[in-house]
N, CA and C atoms as a LAMMPS dump frame, in Angstrom:
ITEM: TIMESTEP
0
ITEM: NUMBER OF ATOMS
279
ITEM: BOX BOUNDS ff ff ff
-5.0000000000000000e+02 5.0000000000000000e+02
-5.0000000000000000e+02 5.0000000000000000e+02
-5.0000000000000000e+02 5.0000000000000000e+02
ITEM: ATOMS id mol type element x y z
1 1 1 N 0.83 -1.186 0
2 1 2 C 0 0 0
3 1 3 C 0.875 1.25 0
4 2 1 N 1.989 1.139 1.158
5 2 2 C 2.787 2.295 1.376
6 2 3 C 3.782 2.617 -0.448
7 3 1 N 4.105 2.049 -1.32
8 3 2 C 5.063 1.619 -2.461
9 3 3 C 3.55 2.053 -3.397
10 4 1 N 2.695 1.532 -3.491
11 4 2 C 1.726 2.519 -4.251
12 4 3 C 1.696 3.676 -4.033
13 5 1 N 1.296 4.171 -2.932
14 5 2 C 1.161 5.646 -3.006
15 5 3 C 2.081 6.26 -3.083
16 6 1 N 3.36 6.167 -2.923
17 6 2 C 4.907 6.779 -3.47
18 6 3 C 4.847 6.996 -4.865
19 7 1 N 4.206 5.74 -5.457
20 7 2 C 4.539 5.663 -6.549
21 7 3 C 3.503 6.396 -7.416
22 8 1 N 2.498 6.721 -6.872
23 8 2 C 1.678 7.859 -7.608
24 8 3 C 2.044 9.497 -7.124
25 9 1 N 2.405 9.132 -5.767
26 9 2 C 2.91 10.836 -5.518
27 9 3 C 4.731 11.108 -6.694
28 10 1 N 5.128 10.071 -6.847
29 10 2 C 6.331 10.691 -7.534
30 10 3 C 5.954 10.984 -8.927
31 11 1 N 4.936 10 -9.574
32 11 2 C 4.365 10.114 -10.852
33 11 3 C 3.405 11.293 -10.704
34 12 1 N 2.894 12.265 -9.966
35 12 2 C 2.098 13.264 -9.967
36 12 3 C 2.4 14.142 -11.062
37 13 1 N 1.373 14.716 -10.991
38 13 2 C 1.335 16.399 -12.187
39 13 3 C 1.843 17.66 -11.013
40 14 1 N 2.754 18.807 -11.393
41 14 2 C 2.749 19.786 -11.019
42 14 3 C 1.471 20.398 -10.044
43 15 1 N 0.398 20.058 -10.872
44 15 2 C -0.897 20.854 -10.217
45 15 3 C -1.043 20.314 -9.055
46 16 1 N -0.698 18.576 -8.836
47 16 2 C -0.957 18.447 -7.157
48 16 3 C -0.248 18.795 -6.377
49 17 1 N 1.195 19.067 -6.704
50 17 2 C 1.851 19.675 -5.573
51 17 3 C 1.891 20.776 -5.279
52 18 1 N 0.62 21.6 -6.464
53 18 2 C 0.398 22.909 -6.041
54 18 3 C -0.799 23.149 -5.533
55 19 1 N -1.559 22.103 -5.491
56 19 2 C -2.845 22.584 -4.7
57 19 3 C -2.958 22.124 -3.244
58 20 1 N -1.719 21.145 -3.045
59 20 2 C -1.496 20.379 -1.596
60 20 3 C -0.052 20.872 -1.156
61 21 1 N -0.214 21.251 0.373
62 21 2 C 0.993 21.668 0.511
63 21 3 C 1.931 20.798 0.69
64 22 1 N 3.349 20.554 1.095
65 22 2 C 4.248 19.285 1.406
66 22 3 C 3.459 18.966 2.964
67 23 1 N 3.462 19.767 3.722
68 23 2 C 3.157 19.3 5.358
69 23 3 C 1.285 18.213 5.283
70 24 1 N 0.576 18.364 4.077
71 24 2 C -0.332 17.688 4.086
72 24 3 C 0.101 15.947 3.316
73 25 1 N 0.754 16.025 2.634
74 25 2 C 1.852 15.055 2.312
75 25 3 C 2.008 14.057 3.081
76 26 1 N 3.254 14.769 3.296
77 26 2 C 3.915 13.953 4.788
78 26 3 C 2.923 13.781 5.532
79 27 1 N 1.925 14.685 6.216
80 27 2 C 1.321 14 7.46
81 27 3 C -0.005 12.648 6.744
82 28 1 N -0.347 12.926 5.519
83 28 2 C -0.566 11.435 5.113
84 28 3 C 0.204 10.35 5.22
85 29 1 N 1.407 10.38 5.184
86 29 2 C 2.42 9.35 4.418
87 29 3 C 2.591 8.55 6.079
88 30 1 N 2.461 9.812 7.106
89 30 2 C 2.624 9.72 8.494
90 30 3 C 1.254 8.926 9.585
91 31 1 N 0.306 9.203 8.679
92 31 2 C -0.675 8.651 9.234
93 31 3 C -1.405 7.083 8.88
94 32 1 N -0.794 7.106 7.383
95 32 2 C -0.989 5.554 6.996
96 32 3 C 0.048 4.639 7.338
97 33 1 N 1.555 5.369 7.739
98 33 2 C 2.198 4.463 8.402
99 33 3 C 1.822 3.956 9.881
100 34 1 N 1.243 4.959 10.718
101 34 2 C 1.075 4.995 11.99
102 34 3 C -0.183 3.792 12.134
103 35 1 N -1.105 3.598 10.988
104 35 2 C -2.279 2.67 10.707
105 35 3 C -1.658 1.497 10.747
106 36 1 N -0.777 1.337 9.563
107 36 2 C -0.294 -0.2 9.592
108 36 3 C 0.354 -0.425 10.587
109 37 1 N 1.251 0.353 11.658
110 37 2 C 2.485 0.062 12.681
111 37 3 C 1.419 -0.72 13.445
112 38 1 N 0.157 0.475 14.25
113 38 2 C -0.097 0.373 15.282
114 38 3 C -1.698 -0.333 15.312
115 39 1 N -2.262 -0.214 14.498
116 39 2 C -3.675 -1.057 14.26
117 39 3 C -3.355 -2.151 13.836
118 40 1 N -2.705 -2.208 12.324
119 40 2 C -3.169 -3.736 11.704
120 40 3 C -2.486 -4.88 12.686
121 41 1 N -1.026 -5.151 13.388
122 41 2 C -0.986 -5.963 13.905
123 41 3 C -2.125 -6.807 14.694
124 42 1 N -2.624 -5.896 15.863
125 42 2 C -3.433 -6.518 16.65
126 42 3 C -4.949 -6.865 16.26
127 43 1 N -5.246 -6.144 14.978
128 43 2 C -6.601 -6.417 14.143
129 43 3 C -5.884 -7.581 13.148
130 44 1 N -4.765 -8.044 13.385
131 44 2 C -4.662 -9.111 12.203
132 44 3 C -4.906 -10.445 13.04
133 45 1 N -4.385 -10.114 14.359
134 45 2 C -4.525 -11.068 15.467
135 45 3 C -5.715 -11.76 15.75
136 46 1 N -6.227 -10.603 15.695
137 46 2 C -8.252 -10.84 16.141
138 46 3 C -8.675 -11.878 14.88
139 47 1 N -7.944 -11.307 13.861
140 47 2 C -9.007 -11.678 13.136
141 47 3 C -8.856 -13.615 12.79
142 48 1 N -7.246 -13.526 12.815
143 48 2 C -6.842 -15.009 12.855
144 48 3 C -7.452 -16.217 13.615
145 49 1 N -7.519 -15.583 14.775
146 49 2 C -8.644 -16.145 16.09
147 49 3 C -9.814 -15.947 15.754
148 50 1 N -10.231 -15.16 14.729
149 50 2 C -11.77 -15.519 15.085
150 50 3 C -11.876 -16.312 13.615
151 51 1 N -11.29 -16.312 12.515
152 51 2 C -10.908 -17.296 11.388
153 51 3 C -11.049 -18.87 11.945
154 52 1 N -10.019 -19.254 12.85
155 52 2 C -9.362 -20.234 13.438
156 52 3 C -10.476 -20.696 14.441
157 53 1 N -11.474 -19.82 15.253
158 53 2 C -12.449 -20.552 15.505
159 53 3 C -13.064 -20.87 14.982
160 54 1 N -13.767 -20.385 14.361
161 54 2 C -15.035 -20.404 12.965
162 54 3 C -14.807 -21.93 12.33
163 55 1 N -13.51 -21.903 12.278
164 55 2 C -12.956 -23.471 11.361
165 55 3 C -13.428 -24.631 12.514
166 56 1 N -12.789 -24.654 13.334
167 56 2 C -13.123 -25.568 14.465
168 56 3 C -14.017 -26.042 14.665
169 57 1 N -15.122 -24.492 15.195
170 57 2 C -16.65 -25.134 15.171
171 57 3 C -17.672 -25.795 14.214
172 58 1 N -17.039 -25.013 13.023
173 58 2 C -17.659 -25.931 11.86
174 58 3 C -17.331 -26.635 11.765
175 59 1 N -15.964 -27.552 11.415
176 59 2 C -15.482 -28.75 11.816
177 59 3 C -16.035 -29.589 12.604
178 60 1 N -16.526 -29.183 13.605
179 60 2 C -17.126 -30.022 15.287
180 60 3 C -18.74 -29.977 14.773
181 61 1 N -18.841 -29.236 14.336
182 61 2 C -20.435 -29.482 14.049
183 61 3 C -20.516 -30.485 12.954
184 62 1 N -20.152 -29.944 11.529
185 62 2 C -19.925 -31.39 10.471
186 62 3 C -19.899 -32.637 10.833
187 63 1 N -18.643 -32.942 11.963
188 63 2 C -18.676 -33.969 12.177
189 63 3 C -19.53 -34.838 12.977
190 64 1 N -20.308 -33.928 13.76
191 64 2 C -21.217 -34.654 14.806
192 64 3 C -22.558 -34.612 13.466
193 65 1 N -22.767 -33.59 12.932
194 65 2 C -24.095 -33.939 11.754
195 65 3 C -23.412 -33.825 10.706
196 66 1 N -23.211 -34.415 9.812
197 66 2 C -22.423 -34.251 8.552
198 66 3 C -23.456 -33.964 7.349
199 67 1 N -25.284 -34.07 7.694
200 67 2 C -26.038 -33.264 6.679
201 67 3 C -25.961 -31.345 6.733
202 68 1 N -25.167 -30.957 7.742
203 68 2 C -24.819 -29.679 7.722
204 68 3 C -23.916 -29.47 7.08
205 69 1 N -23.322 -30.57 6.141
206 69 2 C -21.917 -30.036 5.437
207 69 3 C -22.389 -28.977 4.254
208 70 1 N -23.665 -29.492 3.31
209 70 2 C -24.336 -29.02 2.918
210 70 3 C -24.912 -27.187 2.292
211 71 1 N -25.128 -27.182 4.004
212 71 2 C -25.206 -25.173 4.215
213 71 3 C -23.824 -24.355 4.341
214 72 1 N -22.761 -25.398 5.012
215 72 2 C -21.881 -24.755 4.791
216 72 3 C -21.231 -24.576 3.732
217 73 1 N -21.243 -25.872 2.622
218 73 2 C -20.514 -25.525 1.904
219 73 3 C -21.1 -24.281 0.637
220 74 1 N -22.511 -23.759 0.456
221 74 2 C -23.3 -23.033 0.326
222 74 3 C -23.058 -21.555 0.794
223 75 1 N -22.3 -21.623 2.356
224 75 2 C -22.335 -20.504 2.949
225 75 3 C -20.566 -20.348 2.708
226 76 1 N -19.917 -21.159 2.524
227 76 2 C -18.25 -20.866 1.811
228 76 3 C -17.795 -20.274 0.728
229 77 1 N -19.216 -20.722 -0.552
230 77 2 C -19.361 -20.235 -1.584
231 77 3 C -19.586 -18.693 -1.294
232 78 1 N -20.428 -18.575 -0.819
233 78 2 C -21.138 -17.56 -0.64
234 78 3 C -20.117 -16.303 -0.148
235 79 1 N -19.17 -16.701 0.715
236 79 2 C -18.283 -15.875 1.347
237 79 3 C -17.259 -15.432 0.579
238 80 1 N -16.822 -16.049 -0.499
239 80 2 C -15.664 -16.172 -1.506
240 80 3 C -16.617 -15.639 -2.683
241 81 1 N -17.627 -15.409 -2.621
242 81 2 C -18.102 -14.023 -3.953
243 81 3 C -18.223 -12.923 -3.219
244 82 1 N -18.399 -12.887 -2.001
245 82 2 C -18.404 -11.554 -1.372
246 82 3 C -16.765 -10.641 -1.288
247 83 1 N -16.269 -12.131 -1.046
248 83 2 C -14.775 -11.344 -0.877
249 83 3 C -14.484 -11.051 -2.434
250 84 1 N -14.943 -11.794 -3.7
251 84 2 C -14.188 -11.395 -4.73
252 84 3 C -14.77 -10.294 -5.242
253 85 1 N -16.187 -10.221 -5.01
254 85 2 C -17.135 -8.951 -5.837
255 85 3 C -16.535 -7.152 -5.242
256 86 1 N -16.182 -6.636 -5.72
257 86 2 C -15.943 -5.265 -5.006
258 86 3 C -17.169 -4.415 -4.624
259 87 1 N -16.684 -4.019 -3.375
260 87 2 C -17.854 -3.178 -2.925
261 87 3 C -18.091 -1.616 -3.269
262 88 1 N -18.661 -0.864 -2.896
263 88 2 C -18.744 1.049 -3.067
264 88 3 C -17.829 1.454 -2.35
265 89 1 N -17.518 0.676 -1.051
266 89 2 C -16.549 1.602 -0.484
267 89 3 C -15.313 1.114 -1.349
268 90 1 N -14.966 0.093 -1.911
269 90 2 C -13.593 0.118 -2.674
270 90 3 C -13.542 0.679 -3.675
271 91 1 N -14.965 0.808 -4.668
272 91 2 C -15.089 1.989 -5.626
273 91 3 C -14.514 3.071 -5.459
274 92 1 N -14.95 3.759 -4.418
275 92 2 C -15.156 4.841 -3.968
276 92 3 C -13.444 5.565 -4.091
277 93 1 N -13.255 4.785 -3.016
278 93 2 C -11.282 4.918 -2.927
279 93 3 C -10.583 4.846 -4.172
């Protein structure tokens, strides 16, 4: 993420570095680093654990009813077009 946006601020036009000052710049460049340092670790954590349960219990359930394999595998599908379809907010950005 950080190597993209370098790479469009060095490829810029004149006009953006004249309608943005350098100190708005940097304090972007400063604030998406400060995102990945200090958020994503411990939101990557969470999320592994709650991944890693999710597996388990479905696992434990399958196996005790294995006609539930069924919805899940329905509801796996289902999760893997959501993740591939893009949403408005990724439009948007």
């Amino acid at each position: 993420m950080h190597l993209a946006m370098c790479e469009r601020i060095l490829k810029a036009k004149i006009e953006f570095f004249d309608s943005n000052p350098v100190g708005r710049i940097l304090t972007r460049f400063s604030k998406d680093m400060a995102v990945l340092d200090l958020i994503m670790p411990p939101v990557s954590i969470v999320m592994t654990y709650g991944i890693f349960r999710a597996l388990t219990v479905a696992i434990s359930i399958i196996i005790i009813n294995y006609w539930l394999l069924i919805p899940a595998f329905f509801s796996c599908a289902y999760i893997i077009y959501l993740m591939r379809t893009p949403t408005l907010a990724m439009i948007e950005t």
